[in-house]
MIPALUM-170319 format. One line per field, with one value per residue: residue number from 1; residue in three letters; y, x, z of N, C-alpha, C in turn. Coordinates in steps of 0.05 Angstrom, whole numbers, plus 5000, padded with zeros to 4 digits. Example, Ala and Ser with C-alpha at 12.3 -4.5 7.8 and 13.67 -1.06 7.14 Angstrom:
2
nr = 1 2;
rest = ALA SER;
nnorth = 4886 4955;
neast = 5264 5257;
nup = 5156 5142;
canorth = 4910 4979;
caeast = 5246 5273;
caup = 5156 5143;
cnorth = 4934 5001;
ceast = 5264 5258;
cup = 5156 5157;
//
This chain:
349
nr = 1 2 3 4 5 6 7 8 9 10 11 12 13 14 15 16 17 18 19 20 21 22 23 24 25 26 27 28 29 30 31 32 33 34 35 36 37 38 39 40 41 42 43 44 45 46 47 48 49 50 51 52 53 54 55 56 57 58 59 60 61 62 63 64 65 66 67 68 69 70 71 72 73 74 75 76 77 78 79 80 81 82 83 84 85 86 87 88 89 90 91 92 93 94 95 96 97 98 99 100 101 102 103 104 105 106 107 108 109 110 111 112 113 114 115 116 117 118 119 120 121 122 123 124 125 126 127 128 129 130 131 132 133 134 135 136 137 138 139 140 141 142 143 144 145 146 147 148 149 150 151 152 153 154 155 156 157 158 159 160 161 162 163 164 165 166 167 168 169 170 171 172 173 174 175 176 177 178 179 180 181 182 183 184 185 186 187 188 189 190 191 192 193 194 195 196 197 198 199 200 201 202 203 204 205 206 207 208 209 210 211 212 213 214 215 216 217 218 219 220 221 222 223 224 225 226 227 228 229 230 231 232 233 234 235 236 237 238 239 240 241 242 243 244 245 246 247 248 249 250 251 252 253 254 255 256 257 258 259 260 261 262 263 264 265 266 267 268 269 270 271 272 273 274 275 276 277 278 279 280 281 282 283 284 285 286 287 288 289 290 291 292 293 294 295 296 297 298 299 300 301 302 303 304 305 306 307 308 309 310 311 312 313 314 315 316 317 318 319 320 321 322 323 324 325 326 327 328 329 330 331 332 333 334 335 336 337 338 339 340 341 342 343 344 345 346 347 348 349;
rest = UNK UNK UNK UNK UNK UNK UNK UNK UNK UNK UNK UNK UNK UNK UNK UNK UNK UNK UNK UNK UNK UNK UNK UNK UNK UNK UNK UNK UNK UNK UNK UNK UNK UNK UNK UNK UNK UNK UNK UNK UNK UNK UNK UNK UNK UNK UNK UNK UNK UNK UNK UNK UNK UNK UNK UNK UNK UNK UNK UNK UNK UNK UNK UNK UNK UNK UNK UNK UNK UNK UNK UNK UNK UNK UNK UNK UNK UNK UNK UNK UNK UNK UNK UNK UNK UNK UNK UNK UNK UNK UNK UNK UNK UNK UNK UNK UNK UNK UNK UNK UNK UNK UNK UNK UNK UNK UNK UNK UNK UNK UNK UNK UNK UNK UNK UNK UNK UNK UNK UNK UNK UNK UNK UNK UNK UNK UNK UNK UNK UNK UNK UNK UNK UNK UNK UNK UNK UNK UNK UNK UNK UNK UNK UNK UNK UNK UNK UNK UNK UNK UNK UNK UNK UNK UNK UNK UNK UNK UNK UNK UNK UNK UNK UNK UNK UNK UNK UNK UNK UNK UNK UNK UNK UNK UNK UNK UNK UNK UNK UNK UNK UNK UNK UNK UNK UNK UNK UNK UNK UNK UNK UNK UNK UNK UNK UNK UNK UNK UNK UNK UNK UNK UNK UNK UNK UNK UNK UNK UNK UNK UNK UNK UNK UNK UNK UNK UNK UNK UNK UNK UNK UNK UNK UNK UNK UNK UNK UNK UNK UNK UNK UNK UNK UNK UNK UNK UNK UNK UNK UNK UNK UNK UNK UNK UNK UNK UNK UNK UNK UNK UNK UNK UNK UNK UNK UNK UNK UNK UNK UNK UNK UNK UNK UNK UNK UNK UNK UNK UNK UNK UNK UNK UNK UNK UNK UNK UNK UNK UNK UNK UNK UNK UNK UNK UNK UNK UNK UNK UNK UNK UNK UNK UNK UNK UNK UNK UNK UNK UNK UNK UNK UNK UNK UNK UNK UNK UNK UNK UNK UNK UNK UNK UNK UNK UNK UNK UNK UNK UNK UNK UNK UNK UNK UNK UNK UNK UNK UNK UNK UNK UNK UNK UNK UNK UNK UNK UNK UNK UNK UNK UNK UNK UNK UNK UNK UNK UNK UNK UNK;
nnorth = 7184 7198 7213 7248 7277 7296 7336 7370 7405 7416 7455 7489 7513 7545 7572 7606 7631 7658 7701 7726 7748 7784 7836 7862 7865 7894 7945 8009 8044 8098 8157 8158 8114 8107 8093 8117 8177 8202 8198 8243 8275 8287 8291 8354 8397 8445 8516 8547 8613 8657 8680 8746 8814 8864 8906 8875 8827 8762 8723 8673 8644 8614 8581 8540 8556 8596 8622 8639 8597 8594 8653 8635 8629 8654 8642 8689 8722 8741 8714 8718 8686 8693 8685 8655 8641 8589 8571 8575 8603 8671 8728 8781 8821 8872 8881 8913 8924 8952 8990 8988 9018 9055 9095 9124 9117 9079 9045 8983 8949 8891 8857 8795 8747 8701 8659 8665 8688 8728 8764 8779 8808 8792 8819 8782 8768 8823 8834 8804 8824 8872 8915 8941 8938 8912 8896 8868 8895 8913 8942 8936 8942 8924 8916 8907 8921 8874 8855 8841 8829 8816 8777 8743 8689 8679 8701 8660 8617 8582 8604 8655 8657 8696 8716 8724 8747 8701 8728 8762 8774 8841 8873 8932 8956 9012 9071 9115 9166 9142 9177 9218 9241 9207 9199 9226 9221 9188 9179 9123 9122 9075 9052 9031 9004 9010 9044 9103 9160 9191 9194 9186 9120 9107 9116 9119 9066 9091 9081 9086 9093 9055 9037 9036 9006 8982 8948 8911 8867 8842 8831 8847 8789 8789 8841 8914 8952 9030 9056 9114 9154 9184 9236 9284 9298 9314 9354 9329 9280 9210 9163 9104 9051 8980 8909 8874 8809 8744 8692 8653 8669 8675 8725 8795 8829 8896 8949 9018 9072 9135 9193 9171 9174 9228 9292 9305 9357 9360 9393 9441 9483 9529 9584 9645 9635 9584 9551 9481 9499 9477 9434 9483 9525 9512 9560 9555 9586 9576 9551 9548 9575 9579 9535 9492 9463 9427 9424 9373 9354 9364 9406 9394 9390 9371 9394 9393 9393 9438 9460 9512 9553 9608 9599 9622 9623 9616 9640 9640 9683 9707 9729 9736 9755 9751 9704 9698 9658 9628 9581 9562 9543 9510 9457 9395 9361 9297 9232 9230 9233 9294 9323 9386 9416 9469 9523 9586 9626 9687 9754 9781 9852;
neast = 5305 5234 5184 5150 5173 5217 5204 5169 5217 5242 5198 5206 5254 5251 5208 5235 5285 5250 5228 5274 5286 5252 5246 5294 5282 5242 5253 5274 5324 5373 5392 5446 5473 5459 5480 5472 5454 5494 5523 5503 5514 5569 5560 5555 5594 5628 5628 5675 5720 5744 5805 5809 5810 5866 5836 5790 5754 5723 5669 5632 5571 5536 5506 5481 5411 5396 5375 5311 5253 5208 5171 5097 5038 4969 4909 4889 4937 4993 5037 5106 5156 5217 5271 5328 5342 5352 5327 5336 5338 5342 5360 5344 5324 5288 5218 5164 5106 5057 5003 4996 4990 5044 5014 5039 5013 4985 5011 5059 5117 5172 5225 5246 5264 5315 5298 5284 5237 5174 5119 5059 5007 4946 4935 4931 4877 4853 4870 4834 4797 4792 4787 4825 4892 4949 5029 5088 5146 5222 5279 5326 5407 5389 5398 5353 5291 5263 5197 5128 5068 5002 4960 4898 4906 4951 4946 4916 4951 4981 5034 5083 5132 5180 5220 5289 5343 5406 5455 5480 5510 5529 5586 5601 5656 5660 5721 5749 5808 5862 5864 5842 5775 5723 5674 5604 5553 5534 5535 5525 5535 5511 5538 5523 5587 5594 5550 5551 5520 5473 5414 5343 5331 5374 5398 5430 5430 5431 5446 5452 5501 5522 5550 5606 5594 5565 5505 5489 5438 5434 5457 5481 5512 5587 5580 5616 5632 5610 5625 5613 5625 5607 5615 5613 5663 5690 5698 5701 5671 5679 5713 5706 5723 5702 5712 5650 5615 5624 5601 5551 5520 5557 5588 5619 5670 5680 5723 5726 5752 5747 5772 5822 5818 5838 5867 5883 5894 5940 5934 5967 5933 5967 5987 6014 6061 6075 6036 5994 5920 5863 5811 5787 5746 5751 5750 5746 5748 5707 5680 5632 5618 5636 5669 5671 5719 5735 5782 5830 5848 5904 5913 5903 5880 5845 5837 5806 5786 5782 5838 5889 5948 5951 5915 5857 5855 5811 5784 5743 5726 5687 5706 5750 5763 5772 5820 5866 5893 5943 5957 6002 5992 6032 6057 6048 5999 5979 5942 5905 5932 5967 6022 6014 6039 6052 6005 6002 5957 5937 5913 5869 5868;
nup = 4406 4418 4376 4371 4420 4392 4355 4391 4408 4364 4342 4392 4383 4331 4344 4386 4346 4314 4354 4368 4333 4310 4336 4317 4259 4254 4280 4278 4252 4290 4288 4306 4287 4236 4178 4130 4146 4166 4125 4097 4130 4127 4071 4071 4063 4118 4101 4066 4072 4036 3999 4020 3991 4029 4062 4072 4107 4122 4133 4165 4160 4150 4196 4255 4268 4321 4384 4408 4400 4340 4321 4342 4316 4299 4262 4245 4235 4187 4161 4146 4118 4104 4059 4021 3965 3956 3995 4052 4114 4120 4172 4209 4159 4151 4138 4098 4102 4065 4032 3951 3902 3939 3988 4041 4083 4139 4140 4162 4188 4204 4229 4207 4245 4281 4248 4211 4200 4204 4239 4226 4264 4270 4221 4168 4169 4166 4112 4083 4083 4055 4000 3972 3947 3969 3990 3996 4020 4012 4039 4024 4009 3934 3873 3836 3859 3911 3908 3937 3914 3953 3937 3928 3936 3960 4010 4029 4043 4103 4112 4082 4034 4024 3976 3972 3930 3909 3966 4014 4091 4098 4136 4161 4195 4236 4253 4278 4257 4294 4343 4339 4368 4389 4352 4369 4351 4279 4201 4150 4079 4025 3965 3896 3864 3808 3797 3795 3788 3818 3815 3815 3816 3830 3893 3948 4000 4064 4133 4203 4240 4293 4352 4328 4290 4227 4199 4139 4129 4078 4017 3952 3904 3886 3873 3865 3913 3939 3997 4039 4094 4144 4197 4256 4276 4233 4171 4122 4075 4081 4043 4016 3968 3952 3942 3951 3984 3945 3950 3966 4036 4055 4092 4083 4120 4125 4134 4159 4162 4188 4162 4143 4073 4062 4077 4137 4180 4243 4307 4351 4402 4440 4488 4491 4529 4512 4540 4537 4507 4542 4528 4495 4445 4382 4331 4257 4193 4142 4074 4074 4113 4193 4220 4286 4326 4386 4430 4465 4524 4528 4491 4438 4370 4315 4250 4177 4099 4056 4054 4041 4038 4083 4143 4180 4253 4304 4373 4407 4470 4514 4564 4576 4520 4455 4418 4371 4319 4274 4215 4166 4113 4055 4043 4008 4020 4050 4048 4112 4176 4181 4209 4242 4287 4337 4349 4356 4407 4400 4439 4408 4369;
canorth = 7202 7196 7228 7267 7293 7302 7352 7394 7408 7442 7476 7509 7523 7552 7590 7628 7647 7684 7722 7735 7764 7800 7865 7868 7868 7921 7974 8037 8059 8116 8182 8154 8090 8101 8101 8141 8201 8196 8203 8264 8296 8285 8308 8381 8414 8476 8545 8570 8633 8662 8701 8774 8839 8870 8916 8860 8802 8749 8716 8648 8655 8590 8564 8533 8573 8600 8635 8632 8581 8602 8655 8635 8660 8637 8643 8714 8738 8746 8704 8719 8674 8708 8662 8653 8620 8560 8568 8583 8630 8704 8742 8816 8843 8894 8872 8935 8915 8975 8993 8987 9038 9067 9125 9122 9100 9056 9024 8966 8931 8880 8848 8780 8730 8672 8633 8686 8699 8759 8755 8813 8806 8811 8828 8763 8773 8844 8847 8788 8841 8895 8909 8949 8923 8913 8884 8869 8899 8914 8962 8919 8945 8907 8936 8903 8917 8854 8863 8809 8829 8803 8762 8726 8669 8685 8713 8639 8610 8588 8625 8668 8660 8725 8708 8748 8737 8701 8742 8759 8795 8864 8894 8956 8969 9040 9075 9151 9161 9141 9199 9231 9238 9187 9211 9225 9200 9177 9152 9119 9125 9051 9058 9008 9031 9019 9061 9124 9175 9189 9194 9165 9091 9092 9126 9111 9060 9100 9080 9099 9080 9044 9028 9038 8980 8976 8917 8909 8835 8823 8847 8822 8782 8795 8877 8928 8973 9048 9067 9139 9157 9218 9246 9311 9307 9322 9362 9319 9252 9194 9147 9068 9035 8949 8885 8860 8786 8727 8666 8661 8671 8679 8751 8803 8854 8920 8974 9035 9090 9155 9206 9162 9183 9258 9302 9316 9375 9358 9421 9440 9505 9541 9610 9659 9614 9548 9531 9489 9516 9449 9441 9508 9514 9537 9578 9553 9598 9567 9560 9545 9588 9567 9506 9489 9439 9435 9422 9350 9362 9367 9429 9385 9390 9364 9407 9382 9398 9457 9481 9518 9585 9617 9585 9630 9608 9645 9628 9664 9684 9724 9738 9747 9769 9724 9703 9694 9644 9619 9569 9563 9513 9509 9435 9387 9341 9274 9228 9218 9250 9308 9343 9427 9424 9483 9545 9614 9642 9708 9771 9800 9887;
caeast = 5286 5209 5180 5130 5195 5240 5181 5165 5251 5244 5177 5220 5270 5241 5197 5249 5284 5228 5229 5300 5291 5228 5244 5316 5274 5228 5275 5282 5356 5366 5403 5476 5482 5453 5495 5457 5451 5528 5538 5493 5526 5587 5562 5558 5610 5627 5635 5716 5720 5748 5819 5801 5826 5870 5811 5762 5756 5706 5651 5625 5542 5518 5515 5454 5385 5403 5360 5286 5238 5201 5137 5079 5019 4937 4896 4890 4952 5000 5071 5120 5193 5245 5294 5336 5329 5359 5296 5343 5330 5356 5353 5356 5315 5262 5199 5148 5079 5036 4985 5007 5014 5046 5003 5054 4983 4977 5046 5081 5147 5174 5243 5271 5279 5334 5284 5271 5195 5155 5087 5044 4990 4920 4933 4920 4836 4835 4874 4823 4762 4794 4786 4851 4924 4973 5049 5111 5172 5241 5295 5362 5417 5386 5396 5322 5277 5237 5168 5118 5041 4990 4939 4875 4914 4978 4934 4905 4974 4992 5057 5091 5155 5193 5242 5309 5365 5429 5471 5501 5504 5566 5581 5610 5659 5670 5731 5766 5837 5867 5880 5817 5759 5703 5651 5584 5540 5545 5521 5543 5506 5531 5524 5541 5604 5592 5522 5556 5505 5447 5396 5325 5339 5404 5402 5448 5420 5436 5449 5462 5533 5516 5573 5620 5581 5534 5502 5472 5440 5430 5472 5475 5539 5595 5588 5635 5608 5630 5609 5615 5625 5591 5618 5613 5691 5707 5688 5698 5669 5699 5697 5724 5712 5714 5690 5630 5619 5627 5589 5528 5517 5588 5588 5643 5671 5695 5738 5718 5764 5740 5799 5840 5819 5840 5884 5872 5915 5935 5951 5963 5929 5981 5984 6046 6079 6074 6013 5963 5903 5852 5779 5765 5727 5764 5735 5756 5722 5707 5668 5604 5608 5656 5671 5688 5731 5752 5813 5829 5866 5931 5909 5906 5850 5848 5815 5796 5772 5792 5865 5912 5957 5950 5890 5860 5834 5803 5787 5720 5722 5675 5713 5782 5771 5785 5853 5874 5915 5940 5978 6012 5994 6050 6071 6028 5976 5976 5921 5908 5949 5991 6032 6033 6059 6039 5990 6001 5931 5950 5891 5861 5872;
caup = 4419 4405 4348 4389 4429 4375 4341 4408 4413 4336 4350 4409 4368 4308 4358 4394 4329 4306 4375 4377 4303 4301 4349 4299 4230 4255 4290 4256 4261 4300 4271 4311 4276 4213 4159 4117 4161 4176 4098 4093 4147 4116 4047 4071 4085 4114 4076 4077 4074 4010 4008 4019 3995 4058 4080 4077 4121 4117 4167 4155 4168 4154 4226 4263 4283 4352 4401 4415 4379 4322 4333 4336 4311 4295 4231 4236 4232 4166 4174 4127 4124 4098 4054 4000 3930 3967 4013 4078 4126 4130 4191 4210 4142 4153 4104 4091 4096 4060 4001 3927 3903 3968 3997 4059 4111 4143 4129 4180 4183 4224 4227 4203 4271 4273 4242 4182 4205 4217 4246 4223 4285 4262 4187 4142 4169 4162 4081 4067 4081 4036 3963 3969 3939 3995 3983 4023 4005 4039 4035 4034 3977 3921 3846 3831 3883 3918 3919 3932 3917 3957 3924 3946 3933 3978 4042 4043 4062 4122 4110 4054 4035 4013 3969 3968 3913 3921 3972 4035 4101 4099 4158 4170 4231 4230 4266 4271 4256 4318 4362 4326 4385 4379 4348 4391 4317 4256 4181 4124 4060 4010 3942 3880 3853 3785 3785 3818 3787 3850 3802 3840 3816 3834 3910 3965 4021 4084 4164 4233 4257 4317 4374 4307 4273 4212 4189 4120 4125 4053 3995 3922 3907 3860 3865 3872 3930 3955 4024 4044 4125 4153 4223 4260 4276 4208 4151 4092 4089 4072 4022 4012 3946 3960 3934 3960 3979 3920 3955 3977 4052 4063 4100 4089 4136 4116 4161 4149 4178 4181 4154 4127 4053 4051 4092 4161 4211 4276 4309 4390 4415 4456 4500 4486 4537 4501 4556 4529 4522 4542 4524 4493 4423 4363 4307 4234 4176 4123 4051 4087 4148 4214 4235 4300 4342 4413 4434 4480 4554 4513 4464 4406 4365 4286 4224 4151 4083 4043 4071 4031 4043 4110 4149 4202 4279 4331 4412 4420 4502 4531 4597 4575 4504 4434 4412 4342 4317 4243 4209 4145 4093 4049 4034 3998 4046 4051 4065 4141 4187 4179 4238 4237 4309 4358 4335 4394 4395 4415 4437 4380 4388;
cnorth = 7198 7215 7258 7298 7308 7334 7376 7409 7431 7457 7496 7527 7547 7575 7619 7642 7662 7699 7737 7756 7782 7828 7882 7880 7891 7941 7990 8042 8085 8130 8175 8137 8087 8120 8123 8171 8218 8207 8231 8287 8302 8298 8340 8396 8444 8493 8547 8595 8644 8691 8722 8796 8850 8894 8901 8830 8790 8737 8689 8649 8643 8570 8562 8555 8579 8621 8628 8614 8598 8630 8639 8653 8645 8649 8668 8733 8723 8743 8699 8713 8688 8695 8675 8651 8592 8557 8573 8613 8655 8726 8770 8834 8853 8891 8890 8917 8946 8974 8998 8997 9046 9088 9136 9122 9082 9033 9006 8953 8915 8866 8815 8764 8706 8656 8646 8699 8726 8752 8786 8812 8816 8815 8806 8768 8807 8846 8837 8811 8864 8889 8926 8933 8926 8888 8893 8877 8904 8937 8959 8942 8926 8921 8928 8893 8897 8868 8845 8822 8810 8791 8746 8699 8654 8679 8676 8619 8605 8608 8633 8666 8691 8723 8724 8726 8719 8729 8739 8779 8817 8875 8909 8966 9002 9059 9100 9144 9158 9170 9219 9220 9219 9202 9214 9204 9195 9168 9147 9114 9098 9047 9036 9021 9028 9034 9092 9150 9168 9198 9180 9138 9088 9115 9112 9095 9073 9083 9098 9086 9064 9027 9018 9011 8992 8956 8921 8878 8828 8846 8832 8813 8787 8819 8886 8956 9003 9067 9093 9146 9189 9225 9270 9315 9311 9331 9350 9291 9237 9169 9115 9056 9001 8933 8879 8822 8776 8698 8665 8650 8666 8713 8772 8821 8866 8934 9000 9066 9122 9179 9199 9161 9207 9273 9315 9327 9365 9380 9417 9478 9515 9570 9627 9644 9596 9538 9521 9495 9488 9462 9472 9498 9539 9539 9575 9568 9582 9571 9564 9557 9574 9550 9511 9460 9447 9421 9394 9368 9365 9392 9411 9382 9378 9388 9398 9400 9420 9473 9487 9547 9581 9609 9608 9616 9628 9615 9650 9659 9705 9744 9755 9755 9749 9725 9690 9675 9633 9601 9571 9537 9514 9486 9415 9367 9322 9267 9209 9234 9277 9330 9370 9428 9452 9512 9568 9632 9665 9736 9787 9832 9895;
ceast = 5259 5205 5162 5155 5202 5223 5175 5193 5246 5222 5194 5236 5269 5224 5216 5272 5280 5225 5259 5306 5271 5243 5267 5307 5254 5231 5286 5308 5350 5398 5432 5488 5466 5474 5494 5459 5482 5537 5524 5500 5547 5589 5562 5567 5609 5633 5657 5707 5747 5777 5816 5821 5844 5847 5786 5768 5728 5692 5633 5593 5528 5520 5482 5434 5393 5374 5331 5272 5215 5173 5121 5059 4989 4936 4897 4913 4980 5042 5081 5153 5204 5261 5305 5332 5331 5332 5307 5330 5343 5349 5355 5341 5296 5248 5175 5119 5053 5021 5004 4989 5021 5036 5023 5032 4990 5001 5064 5107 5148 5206 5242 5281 5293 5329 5278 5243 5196 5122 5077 5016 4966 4920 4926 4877 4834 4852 4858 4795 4764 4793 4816 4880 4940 4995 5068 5135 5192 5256 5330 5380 5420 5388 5361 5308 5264 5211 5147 5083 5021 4958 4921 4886 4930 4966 4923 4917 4970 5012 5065 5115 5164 5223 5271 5335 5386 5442 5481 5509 5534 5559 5611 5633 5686 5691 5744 5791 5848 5888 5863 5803 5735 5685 5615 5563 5554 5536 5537 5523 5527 5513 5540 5551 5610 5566 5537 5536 5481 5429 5368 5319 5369 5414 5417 5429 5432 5429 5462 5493 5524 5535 5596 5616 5557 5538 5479 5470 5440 5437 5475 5505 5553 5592 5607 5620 5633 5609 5621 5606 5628 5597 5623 5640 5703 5684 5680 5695 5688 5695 5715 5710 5721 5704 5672 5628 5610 5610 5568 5524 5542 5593 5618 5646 5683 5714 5740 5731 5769 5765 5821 5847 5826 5856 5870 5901 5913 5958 5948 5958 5945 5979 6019 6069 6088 6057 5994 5940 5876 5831 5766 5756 5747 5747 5745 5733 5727 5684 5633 5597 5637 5647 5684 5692 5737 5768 5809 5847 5887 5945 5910 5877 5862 5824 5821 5790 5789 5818 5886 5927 5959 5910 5891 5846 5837 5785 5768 5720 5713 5689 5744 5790 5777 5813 5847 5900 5927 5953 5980 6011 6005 6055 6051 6023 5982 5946 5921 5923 5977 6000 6046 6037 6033 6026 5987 5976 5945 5918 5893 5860 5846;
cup = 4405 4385 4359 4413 4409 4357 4358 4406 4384 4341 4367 4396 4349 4326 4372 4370 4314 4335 4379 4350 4301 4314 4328 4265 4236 4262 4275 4261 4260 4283 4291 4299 4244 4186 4140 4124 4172 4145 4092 4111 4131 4077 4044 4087 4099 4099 4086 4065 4046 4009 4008 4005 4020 4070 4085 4091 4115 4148 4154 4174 4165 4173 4231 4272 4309 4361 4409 4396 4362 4334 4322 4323 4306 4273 4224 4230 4207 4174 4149 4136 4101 4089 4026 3984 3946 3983 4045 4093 4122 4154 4185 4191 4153 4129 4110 4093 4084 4034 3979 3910 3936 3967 4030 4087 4108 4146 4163 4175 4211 4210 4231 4238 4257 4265 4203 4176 4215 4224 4241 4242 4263 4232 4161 4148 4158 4125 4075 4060 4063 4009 3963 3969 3963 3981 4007 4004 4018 4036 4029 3999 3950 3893 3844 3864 3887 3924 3917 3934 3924 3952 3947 3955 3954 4004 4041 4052 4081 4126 4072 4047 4012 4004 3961 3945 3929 3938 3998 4062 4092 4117 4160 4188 4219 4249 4266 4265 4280 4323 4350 4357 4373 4374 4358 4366 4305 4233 4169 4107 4036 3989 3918 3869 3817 3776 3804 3816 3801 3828 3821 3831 3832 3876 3929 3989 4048 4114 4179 4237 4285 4332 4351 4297 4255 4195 4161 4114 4102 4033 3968 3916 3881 3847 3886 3896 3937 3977 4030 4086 4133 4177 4235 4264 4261 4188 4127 4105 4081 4070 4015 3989 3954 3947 3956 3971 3957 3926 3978 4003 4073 4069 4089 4106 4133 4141 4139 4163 4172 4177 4140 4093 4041 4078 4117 4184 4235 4286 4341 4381 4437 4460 4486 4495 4536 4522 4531 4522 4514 4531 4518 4461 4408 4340 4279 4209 4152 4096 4055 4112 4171 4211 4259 4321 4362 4415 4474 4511 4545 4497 4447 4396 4320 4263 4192 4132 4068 4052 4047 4036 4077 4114 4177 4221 4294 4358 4412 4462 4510 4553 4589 4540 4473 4431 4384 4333 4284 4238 4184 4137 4066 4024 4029 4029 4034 4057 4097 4157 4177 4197 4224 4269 4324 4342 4368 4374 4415 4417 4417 4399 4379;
//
């Protein structure tokens, strides 16, 4: 073959294996095929869930961001994330925005989105124009309070981070003794149970019951907690000592069942005749004045708290007059249920 040939043939050559190689040496690998990204998946696992006490179950709470995308917000307004030590998010806290010292003016909050942000609208321009101290602070059950003072320094952020201890959400689910009426409200006041003296360091964080749920997002890990349950269907509250969660952002969930700590009567309201007597309101006296319960479509009604000896009840009725009724407490209580059977309210003379 000529020389002139033989020369164009490798030019070709040599040409198209620099085209067949170039697009290969400069292609980023994508996040399915890269090894790398495959091994960093694989380096973190999930959280297990840690064997519980039998009143406590567990809830695994390190799962992906869900719901809406982050707020926004512009220059003027004062965005505070919400995280860990690790630097994760935490949802759900409530973070105080007011003067330091607190004069209780003026004071905002805002909750903790699935992202850990709060947008305080408007507020990074107007703290920059004050000579007055302002700080964020929260309310969670923390032994040492967070509190993050805002500096000239801080406000010139884009964002703030608000750093909360190791810990962990606890929630609550709150329930009557079954065959107890549901209770219309509700609180619970959760206190650390090795500080039990209410002294004003050491006060109880209090909630609402809400659709027999309460949620405390952030708790410190590795305490002993005792929650206290407040309901108008009963006299005495009632009280659950538990562990707390041990790993951080590993949730626990309590059951919290109102009566089940202290003795509670279940009695039936009956006529002379052994009728029923439904939905009326009975009259229990007690150390603090009456108490009273009404009675379900059955006559059965439950009473609490201080019972011993002869216990009296009364049937206030306008129309047809009161009736009087008693029972005999006798035999020691248990806690939780205890059946005295049928009570004949009979007319007072």
């Amino acid at each position: 073959m000529p020389r002139p040939l033989v020369a164009l043939v490798l030019l070709l050559a040599l040409l198209g294996g620099v085209l067949w190689w170039s697009p290969r040496a400069g292609r980023r690998p994508s996040t399915s095929d890269s090894p790398g990204t495959q091994a960093d998946a694989a380096a973190t696992p999930e959280l297990t869930a840690l064997a519980p006490p039998p009143e406590v179950g567990r809830e695994e709470t390190r799962r992906p961001l869900e719901g809406p995308a982050p707020l926004e917000f512009g220059p003027d307004d004062l965005v505070v994330d919400v995280v860990d030590e690790e630097h994760l998010p935490v949802a759900e806290v409530r973070v105080y925005l007011e003067r330091s010292p607190s004069t209780g003016e003026g004071a905002r909050s805002g909750v903790s989105d699935g992202y850990g942000r709060i947008v305080f609208a408007g507020q990074r321009a107007e703290l920059r124009r004050t000579d007055e101290r302002w700080a964020l602070h929260d309310a969670l059950p923390l032994e040492e309070r967070v509190e993050l003072e805002l500096s000239e320094e801080l406000l010139a952020q884009p964002t703030l981070d608000y750093v909360l201890p190791a810990g962990a959400p606890l929630e609550l689910r709150v329930r009557p003794l079954e065959g107890l009426p549901e209770p219309t409200w509700g609180r619970v006041e959760l206190a650390l149970a090795d500080r039990r003296d209410r002294d004003e360091d050491t006060l109880p964080w209090g909630a609402l019951i809400e659709r027999g749920r309460v949620r405390f997002p952030w708790v410190e890990l590795g305490r002993g907690w005792e929650v206290t349950g407040f309901a108008p269907i009963l006299e005495e509250p009632t009280r659950l000592t538990f562990a707390g969660p041990t790993r951080a952002r590993e949730g626990a969930v309590v059951e919290l069942v109102l009566g089940s700590d202290h003795p509670v009567l279940r009695l039936r309201a009956v006529d002379r005749s052994g009728l029923a007597l439904a939905d009326v309101e009975v009259e229990l006296e007690g150390a603090l004045g009456p108490r009273k319960r009404r009675t379900d479509g059955a006559g059965r009604f439950a009473v609490d708290g201080e019972l011993a000896g002869e216990v009296a009840l009364r049937i206030r009725d306008a129309e047809r007059g009161d009736r009087a009724g008693r029972v005999l407490v006798e035999r020691d209580l248990v806690p939780g249920w205890n059946e005295f059977g049928d009570v004949v309210f009979v007319p007072e003379p």
